[in-house]
N, C-alpha and C positions, 0 to 999 in steps of 0.2 A: 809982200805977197799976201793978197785975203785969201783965206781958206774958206770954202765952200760947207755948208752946215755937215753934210757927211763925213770929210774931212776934220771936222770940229769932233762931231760923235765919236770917230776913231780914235781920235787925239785923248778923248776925255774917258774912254774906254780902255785905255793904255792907262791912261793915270789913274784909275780906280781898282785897277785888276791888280798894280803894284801894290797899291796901296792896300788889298785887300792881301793879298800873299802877306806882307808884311805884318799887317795884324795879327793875321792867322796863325806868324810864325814865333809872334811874341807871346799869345796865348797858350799855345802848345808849349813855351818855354814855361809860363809863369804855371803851366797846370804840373807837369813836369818835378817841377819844385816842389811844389806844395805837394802833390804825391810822395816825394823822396822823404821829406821831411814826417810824412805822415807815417811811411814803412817804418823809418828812424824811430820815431814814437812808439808803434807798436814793437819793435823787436825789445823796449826798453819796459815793456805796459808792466812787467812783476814788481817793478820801483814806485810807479803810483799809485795813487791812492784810489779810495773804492771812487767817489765822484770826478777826479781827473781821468781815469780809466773809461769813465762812461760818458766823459765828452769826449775823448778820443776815439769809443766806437762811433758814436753820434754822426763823427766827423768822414771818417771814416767809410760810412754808408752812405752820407751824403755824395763822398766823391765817387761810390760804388754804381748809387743814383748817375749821377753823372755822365760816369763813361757806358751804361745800359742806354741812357738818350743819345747818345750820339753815336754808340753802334745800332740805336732802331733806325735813324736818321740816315745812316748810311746805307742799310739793308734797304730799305725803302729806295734809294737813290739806285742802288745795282738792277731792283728788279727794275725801275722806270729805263735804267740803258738799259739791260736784258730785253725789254718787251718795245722798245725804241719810241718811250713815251716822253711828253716835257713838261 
């Protein structure tokens, strides 16, 4: 059976949307972690030392960084469906 190009698009539109979910859900695992790990740290921060303490903030702000971009990225995304933009 030849599949016709649109057929083909659908096909390969199924296979990238998996493939994308899947990513998606391994990054949220791996961010997840490193989060967890990073609370772990801080709840322990009166044991280290003054320059270990200040790569832990470092570190810390960075993933703070972080999840501020991808809650602007998402705001942005609600108003484009709010306003039935693409």
């Amino acid at each position: 059976m030849v599949l016709t190009d649109r057929q083909k698009r659908a096909r390969n539109a199924g296979y990238q949307a998996r493939w994308r979910a899947k990513r998606d859900a391994q990054a949220r695992t791996n961010a997840e972690a490193i989060e967890r790990a990073l609370l772990q740290d801080a709840h322990r921060c009166e044991r280290l030392s003054d320059q270990e303490r200040l790569q832990l903030a470092d570190r810390l702000a960075d993933a703070a960084m972080g999840h501020l971009r991808r809650s602007q990225e998402l705001a942005a995304m609600a108003r484009k469906v709010r306003t039935g933009e693409r």
